[in-house]
Every structure is written in structure tokens, then in C-alpha cells.
DSSP file (Angstrom, degrees, kcal/mol; ACC not computed):
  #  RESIDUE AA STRUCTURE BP1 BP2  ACC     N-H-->O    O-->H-N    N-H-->O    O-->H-N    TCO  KAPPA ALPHA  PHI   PSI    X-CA   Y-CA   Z-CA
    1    1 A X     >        0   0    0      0, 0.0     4,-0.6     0, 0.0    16,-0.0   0.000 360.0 360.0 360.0 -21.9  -63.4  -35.2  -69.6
    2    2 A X  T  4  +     0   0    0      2,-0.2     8,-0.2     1,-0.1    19,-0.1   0.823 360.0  45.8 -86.1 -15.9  -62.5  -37.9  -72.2
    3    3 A X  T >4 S+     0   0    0     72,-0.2     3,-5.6     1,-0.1    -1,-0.1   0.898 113.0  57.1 -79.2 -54.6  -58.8  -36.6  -72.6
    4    4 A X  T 34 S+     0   0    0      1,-0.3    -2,-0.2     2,-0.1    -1,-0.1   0.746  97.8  55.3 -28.7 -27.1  -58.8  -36.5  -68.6
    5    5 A X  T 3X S-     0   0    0     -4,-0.6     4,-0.7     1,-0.2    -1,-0.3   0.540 116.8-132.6-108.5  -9.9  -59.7  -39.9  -68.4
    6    6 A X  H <>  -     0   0    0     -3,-5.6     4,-1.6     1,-0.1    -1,-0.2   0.054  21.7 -80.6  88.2 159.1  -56.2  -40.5  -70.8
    7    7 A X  H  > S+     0   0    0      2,-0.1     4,-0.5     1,-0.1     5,-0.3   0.787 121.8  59.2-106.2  -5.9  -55.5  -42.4  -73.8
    8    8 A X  H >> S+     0   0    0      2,-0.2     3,-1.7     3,-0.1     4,-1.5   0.980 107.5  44.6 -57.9 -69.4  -55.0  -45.7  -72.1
    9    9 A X  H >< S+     0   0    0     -4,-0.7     3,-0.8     1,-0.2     6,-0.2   0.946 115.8  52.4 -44.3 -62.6  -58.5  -45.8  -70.7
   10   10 A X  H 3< S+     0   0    0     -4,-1.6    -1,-0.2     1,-0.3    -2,-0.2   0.438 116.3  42.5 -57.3  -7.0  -59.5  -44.4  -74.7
   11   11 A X  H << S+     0   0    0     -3,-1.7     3,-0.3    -4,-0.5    -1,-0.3   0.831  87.6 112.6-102.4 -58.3  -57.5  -47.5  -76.0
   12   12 A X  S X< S-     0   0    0     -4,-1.5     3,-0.8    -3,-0.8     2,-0.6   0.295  82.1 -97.9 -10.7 142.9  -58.8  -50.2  -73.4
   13   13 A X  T 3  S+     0   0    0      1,-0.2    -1,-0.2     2,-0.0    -2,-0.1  -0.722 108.2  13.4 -74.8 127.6  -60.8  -52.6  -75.2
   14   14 A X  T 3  S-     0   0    0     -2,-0.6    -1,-0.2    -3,-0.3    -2,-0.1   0.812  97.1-173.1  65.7  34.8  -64.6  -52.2  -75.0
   15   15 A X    <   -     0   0    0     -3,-0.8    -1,-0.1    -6,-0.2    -5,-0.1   0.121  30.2-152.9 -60.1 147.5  -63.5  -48.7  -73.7
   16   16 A X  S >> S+     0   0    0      3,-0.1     4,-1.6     2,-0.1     3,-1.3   0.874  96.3  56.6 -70.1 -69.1  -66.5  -46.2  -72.2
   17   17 A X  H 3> S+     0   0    0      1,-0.3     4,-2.8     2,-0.2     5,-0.2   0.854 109.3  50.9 -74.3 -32.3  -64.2  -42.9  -73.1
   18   18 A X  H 3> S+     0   0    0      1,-0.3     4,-1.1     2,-0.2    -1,-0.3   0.757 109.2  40.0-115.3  24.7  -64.2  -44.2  -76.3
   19   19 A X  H <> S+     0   0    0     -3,-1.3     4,-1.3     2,-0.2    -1,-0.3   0.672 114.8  56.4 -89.6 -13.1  -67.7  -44.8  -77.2
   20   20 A X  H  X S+     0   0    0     -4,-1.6     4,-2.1     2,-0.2     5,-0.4   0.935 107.8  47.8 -76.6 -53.9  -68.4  -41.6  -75.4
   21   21 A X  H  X S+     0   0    0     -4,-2.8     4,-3.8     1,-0.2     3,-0.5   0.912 114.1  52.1 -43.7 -48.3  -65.7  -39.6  -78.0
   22   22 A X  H  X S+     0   0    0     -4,-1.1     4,-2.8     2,-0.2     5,-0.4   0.855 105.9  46.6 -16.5 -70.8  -67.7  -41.5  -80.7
   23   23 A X  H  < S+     0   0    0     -4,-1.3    -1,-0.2    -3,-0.4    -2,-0.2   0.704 118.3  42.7  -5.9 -63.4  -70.8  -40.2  -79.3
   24   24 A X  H  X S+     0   0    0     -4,-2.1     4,-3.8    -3,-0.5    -2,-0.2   0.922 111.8  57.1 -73.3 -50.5  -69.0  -36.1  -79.1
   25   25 A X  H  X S+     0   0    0     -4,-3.8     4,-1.1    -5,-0.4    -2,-0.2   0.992 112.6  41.3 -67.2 -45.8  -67.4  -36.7  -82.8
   26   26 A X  H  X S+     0   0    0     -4,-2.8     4,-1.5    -5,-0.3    -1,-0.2   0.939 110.9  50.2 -84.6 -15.2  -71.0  -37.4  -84.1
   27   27 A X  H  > S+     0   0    0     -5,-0.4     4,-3.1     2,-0.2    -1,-0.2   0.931 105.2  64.2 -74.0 -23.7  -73.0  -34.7  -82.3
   28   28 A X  H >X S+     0   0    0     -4,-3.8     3,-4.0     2,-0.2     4,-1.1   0.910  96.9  52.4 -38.2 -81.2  -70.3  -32.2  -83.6
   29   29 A X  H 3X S+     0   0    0     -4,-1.1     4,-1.8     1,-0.3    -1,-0.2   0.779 114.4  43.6 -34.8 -56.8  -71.2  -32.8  -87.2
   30   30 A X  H 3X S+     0   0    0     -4,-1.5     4,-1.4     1,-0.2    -1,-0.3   0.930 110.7  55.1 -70.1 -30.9  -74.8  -32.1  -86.2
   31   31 A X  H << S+     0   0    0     -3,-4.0     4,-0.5    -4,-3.1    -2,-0.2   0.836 107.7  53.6 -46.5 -40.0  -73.6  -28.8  -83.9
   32   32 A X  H >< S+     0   0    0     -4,-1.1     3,-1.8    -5,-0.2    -2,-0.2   0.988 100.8  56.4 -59.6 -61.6  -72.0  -27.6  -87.0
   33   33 A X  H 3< S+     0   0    0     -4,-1.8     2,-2.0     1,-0.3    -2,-0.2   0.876 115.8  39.5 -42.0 -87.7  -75.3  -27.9  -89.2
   34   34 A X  T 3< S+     0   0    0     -4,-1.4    -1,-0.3     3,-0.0     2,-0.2   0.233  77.9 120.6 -68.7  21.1  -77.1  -25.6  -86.8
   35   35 A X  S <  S-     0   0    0     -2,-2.0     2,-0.1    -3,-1.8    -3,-0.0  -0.412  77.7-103.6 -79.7 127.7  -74.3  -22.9  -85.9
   36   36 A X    >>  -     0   0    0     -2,-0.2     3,-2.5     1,-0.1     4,-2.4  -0.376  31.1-107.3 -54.6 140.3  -76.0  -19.4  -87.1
   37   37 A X  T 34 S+     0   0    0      1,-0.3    -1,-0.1     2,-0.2     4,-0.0   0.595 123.6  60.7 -77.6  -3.9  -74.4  -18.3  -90.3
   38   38 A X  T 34 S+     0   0    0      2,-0.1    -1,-0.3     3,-0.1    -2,-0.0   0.516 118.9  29.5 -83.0 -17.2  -72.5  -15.3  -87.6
   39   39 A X  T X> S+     0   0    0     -3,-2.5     3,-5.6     1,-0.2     4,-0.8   0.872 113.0  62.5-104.9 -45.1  -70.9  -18.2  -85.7
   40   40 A X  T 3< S+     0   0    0     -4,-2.4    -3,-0.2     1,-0.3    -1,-0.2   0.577 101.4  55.7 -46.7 -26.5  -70.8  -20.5  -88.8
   41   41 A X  T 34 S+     0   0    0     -5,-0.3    -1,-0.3     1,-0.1    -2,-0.1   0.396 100.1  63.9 -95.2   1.5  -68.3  -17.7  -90.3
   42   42 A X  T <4 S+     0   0    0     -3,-5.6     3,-0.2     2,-0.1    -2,-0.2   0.774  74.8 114.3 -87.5 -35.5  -65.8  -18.1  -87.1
   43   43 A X  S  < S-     0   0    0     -4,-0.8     2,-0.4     1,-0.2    39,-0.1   0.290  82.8 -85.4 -53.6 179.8  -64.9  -21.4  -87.7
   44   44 A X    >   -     0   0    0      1,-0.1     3,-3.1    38,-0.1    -1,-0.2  -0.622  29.2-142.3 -77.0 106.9  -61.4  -22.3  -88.5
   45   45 A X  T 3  S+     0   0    0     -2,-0.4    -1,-0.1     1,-0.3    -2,-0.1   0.755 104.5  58.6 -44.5 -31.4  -60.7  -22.0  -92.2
   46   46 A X  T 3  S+     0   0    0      2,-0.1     2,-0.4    -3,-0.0    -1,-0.3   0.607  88.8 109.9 -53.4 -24.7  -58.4  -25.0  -92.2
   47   47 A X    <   -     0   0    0     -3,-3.1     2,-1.8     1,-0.1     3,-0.0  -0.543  56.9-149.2 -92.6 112.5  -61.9  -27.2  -90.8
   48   48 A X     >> +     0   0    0     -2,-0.4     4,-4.1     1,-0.2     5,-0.5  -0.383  23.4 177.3 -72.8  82.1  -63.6  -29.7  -93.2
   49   49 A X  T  45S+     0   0    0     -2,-1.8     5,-0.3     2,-0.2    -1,-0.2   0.850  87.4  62.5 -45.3  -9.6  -67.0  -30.3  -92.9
   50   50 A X  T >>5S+     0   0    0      1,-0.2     3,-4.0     2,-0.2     4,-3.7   0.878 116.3  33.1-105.4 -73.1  -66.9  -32.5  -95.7
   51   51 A X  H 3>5S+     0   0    0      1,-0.3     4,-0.9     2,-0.2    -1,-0.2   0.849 111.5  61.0 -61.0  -7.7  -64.3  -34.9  -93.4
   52   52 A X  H 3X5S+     0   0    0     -4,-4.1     4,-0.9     2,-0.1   -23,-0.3   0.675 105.6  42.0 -90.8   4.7  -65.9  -34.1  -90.6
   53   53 A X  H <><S+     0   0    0     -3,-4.0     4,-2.9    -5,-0.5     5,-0.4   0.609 119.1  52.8-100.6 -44.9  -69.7  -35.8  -92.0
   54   54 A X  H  X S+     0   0    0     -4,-3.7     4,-2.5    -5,-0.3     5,-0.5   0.917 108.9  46.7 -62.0 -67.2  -67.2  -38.6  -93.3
   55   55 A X  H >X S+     0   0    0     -4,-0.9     4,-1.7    -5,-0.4     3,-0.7   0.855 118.2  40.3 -10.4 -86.0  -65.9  -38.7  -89.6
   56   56 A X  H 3X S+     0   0    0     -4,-0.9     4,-1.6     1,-0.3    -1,-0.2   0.820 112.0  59.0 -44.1 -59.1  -69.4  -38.8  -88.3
   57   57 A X  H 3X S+     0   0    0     -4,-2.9     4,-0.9    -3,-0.3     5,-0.3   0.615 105.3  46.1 -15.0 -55.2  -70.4  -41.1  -90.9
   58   58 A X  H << S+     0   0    0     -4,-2.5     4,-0.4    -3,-0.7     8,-0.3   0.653 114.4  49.3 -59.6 -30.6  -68.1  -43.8  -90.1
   59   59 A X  H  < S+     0   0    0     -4,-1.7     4,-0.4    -5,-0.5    -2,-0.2   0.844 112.7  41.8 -74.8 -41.4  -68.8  -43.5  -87.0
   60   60 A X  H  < S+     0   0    0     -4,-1.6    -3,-0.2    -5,-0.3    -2,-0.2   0.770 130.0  27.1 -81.0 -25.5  -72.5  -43.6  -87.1
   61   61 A X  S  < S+     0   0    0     -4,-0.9    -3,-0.2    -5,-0.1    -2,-0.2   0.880 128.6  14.5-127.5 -48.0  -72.4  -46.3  -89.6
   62   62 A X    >   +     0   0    0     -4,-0.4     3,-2.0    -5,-0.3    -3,-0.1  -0.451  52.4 169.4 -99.9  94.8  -69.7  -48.3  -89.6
   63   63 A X  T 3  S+     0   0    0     -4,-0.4    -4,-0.1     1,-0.3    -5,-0.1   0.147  74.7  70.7 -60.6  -2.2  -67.1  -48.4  -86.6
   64   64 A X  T 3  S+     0   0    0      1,-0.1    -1,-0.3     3,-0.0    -5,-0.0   0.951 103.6  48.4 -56.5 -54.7  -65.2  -51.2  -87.4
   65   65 A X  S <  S+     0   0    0     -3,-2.0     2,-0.5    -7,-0.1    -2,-0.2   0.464  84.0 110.1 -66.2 -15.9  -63.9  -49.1  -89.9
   66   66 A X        -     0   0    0     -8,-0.3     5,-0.1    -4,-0.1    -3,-0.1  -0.454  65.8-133.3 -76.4 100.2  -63.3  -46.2  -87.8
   67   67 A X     >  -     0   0    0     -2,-0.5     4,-0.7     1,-0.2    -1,-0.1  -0.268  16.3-157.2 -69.9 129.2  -59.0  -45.1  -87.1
   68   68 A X  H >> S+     0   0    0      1,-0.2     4,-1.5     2,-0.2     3,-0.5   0.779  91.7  64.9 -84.9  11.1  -59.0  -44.5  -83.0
   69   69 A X  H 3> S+     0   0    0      1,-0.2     4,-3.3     2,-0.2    -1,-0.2   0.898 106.9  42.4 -67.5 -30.0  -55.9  -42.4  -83.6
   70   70 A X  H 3> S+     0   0    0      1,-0.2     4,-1.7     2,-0.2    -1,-0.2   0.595 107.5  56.8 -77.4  -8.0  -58.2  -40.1  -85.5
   71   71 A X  H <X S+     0   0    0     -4,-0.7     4,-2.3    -3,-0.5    -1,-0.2   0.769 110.4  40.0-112.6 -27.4  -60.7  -40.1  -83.5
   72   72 A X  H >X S+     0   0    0     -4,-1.5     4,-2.2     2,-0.2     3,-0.7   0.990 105.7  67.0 -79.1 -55.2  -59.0  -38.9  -80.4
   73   73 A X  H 3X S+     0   0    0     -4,-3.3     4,-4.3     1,-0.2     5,-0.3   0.786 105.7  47.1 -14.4 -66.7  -57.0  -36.6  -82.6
   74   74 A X  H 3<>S+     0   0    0     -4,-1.7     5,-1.8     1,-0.2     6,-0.3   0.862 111.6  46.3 -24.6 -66.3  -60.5  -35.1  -82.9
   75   75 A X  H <<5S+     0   0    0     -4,-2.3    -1,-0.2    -3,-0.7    -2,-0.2   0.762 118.1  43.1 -64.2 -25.6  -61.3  -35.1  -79.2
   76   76 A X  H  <5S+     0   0    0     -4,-2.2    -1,-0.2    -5,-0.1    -2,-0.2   0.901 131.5   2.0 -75.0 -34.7  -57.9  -33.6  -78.2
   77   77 A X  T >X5S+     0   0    0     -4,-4.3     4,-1.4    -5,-0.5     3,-0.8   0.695 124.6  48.3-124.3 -69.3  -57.0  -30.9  -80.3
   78   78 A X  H 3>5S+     0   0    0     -5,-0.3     4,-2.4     1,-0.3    -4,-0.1   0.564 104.8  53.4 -40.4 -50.6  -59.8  -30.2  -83.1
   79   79 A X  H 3><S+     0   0    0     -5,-1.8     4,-1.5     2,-0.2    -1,-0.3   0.891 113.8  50.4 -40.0 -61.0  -63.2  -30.0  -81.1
   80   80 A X  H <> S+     0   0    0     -3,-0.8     4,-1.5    -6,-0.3    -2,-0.3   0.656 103.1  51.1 -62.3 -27.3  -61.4  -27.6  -79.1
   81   81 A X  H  X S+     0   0    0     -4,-1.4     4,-1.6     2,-0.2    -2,-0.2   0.894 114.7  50.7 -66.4 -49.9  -60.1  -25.4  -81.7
   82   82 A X  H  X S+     0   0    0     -4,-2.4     4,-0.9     1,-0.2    -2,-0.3   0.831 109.7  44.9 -74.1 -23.9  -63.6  -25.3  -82.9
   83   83 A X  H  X S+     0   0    0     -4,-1.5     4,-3.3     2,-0.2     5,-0.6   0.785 112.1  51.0-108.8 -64.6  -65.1  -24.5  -79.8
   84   84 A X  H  X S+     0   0    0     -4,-1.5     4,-3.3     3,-0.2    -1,-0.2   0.906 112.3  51.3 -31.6 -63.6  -62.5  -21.8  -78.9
   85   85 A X  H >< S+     0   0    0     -4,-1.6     3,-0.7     1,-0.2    -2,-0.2   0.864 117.6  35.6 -50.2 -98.7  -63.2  -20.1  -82.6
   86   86 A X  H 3< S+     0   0    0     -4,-0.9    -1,-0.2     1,-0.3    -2,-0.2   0.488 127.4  37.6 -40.6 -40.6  -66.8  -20.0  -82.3
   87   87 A X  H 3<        0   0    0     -4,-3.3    -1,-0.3     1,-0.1    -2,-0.2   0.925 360.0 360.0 -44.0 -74.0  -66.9  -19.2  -78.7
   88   88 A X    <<        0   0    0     -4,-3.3    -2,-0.2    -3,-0.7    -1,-0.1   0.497 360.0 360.0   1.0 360.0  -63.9  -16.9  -78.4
């Protein structure tokens, strides 16, 4: 729903969609942690946990800091690749 909503809305200053992507990017990082070591072995070999805890980290901790090109990158393409994998 937060790519629905566009990247205008996600841009917008003091934006909703993207404190809710904010929100997605850091509950991933914790979805990852509890994935069963059978789904935990789907994920995409190309996917960094290590940048995705920095990701989360930044996020959680300081958001100034935080690029929103990356962050929608996340929500557009990456989230969904994992999701797909693990799902599939």
C-alpha cells in the first residue's frame, strides 16, 4: 500500500507513507531474526542482513541520517523479493 500511495505522497514533507515505510523497513529486520532456519535458508543469497540491521538501525535510531531513496528502494523492490523467496 505504501508504493500505491506513490512516491510523491512518500517524498511530501512530514509524509505518513513514509513514516509508515520506516515503520515496515524496521519490523523486517526483526521478521528476519525469527524466520525458521527452513524459511531462513530461502532468502535471496544476494540479501544482507548485516545492511539490513544498519537499515533498521538508522532508522530506529537516527532518521535524520536516513537516505529516502534507499528506503523506498527497500519498500519497492527488496521487501518484496524477500517475501516472494520465503513465501514462494
Amino acid at each position: 500500500m505504501i508504493v500505491e500511495h506513490g512516491r510523491e505522497s512518500f517524498d511530501a514533507p512530514r509524509s505518513l507513507t513514509y513514516r509508515a515505510a520506516e515503520a515496515v523497513v524496521i519490523h523486517f529486520d526483526d521478521l528476519l531474526g525469527r524466520l525458521p532456519d527452513a524459511r531462513a535458508a530461502m532468502l535471496p543469497q544476494g540479501l544482507s542482513l548485516t545492511a539490513v540491521r544498519r537499515t533498521r538501525n538508522i532508522l530506529s535510531h537516527d532518521y535524520r541520517k536516513a537516505r529516502k531513496e534507499i528506503v523506498w528502494d527497500v519498500i519497492e523492490h527488496r521487501i518484496p523479493a524477500v517475501i516472494i523467496a520465503i513465501v514462494g
